[in-house]
C-alpha positions in Angstrom: -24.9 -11.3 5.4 -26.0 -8.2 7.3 -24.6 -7.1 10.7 -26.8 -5.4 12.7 -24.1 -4.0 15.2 -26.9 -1.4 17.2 -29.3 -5.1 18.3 -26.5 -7.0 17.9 -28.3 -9.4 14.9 -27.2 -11.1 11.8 -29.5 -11.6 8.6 -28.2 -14.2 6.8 -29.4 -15.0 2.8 -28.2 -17.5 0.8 -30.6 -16.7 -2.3 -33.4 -18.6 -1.2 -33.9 -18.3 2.4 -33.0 -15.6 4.8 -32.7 -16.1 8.7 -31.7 -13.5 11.4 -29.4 -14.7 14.4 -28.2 -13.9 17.4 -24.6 -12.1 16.7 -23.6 -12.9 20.3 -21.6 -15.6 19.4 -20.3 -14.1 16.0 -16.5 -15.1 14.8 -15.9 -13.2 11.8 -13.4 -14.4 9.4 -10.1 -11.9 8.7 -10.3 -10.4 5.6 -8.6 -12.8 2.5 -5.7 -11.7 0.8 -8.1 -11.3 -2.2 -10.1 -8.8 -0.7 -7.4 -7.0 0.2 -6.6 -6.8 -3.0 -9.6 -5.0 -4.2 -9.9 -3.2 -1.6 -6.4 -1.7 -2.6 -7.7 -1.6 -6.0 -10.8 0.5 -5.2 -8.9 2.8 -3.8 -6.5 3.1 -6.4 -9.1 3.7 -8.7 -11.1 5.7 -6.1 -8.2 8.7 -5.6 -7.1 8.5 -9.2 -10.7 9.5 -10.2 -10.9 12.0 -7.6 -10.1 15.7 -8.9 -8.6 17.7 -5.5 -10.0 21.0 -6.8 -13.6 19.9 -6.8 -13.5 18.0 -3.2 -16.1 18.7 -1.2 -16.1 17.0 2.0 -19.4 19.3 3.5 -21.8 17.8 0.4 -20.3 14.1 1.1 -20.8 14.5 4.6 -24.5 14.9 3.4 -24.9 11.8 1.4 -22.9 9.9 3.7 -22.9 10.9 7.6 -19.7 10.6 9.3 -20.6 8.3 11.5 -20.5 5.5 8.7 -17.1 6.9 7.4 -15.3 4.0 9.4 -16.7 1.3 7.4 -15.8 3.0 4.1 -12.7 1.4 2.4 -11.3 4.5 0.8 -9.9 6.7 3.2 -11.2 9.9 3.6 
């Protein structure tokens, strides 16, 4: 599934077939405990990686514009 939040669609795919909707009347599910879980777990794994002396927040700003930085799961 792909959420179009600027035109407000959804593309749906289930490996076969894809069909784009109207997100209008869109009830997402809350996230699972499980995903949760690996969410925690990527970000374990993301700051335990992460060396503090070479962080450079003006290069990732390039690859990845701030205004997408609210959808990451590691907090930046």
């Amino acid at each position: 599934m792909i959420h179009d939040q600027n035109r407000n669609i959804v593309l749906l795919y289930n490996t076969e077939t894809y069909t784009i909707v109207d997100a209008n009347n869109l009830i997402l599910p809350s996230i699972s405990g499980e995903e949760k879980y690996y969410q925690e777990l990527w970000n374990c794994f993301y700051h335990t990686i992460g060396i503090k002396e070479r962080k450079n927040s003006h290069l990732r700003m390039q690859f990845m514009p701030k205004k997408y930085w609210q959808d990451l799961v590691e907090k930046l």
